[in-house]
N, C-alpha and C positions, 0 to 999 in steps of 0.2 A: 345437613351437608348436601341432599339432594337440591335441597332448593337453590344452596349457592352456587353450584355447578350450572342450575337452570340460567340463572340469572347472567352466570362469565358468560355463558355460550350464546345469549341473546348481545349481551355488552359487545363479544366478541364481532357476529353476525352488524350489528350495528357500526364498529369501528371498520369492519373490510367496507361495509356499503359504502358509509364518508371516504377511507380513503379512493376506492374505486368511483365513486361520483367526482372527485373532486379530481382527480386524474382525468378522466374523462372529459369536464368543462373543462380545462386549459390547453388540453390536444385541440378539441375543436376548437378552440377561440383562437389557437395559436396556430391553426391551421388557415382560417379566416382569416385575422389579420396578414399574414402571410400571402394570401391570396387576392386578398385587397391592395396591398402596395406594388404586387407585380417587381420585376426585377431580381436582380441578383447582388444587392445592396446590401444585406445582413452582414456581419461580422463574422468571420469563423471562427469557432471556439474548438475545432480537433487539436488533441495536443493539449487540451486545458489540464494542467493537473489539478485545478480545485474540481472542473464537471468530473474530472475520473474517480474522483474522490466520494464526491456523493453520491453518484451511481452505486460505490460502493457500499457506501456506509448506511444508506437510507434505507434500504431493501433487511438490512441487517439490524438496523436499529427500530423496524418494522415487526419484525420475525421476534426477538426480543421483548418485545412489550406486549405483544399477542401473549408469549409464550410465557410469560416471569410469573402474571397474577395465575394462570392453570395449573404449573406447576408447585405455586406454593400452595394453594388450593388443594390438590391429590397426593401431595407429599407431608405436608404441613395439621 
């Protein structure tokens, strides 16, 4: 049991890094591109109900999947 908890907790540490890396590359790249075309050309998207939506949902369905394999893990 000890080991399988070793092992979530590495999995876990591993899934925050990807998703925290991979957040990370699209801020900067979307910051560059952004900065390379200069202007104020972009499209607005305030008022989107689908971006309001995944802001939502994503952070939660994040939290979730962290959370689902540990708790059946220590309850289970």
């Amino acid at each position: 049991m000890a080991e399988l908890l070793q092992n979530m907790r590495w999995i876990l540490m591993v899934l925050c890094l990807v998703v925290f890396a991979s957040v990370f590359v699209v801020m900067v790249a979307s910051m560059w591109l952004r900065h390379r075309r200069g202007g104020d050309h972009l499209p607005n998207f305030h008022g989107s109900v689908a971006v309001e939506i995944c802001w939502a949902v994503a952070p939660f369905a994040i939290v979730v999947m962290m959370v689902w394999p540990t708790a059946r893990a220590i309850l289970g």
